[in-house]
N, C-alpha and C positions, 0 to 999 in steps of 0.2 A: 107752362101750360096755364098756371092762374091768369097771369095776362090776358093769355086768348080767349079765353071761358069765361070773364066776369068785366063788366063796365067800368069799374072803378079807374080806370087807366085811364080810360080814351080821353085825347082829347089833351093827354100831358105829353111831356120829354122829357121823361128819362133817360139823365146820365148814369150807364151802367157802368162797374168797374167792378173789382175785383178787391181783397180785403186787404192789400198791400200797396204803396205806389210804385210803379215798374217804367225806368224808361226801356227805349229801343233795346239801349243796349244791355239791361238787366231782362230783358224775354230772348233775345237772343242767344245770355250767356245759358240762361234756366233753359231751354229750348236743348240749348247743346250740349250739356251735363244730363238730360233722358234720356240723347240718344247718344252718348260717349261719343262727341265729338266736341271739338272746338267750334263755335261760331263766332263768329263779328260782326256788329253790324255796321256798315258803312253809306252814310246820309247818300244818297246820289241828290244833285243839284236838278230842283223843281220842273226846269225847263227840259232837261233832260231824259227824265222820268216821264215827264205828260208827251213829248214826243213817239217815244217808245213806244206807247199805252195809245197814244192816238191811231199807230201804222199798225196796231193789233186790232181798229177797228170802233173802240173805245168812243164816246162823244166828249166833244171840248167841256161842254156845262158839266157832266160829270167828274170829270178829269179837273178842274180847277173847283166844284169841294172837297174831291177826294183832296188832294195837294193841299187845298188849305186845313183839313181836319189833318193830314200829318204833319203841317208845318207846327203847328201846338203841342205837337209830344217830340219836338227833337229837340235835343238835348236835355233832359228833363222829365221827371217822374209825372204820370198821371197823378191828381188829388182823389183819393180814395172816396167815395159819393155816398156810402151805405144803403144805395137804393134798391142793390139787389136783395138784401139781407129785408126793407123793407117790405119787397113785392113779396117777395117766397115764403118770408116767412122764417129764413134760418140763415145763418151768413152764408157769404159767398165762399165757395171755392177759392184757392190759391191758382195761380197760371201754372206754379210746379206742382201740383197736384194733377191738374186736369192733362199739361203735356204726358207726364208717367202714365198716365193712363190712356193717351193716344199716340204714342211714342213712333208707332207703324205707319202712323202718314205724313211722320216728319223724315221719315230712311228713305222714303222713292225719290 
């Protein structure tokens, strides 16, 4: 809500992240230990994925940053940024914090 409410931002890019590094497959596993289940997570091949996403309607130009902003977190942890901790004011939440607490829209 700071963000919205005061100027100080505008005008940057913030890399937001969380107070741990997490790849794919460390939110997948945290994701599936909230909701007592196993997950996996399994890379699907780029070309395959924007085809998909295209016959759902999706645009190419979108579709090819989305695919390149996931091509940078596979295999490998995000770098932890502390930007949230500096916007808000207080660290960030953990990913297994925040799933335990929305645990219900991971079961549908």
């Amino acid at each position: 809500m700071h963000a919205l409410l005061n100027t100080g931002l505008d005008g940057t890019k913030a890399r937001l992240t969380g107070p741990e590094p997490l790849s794919h497959d460390d939110l997948a596993s945290i994701t599936g230990q909230a909701i007592g289940r196993t997950i996996e997570c399994q890379e699907v091949p780029p070309e395959v994925h924007k085809q998909g996403l295209m016959q759902r309607g999706l645009l190419e130009p979108f579709l090819d940053a989305l695919i390149s902003r996931h091509a940078r977190g596979v295999g490998s942890a995000e770098t932890v940024s502390g930007e949230v901790e500096r916007m808000l004011g207080r660290p960030a939440r953990t990913y297994g914090d925040w799933v335990a607490d929305h645990a219900d829209i991971f079961m549908n």
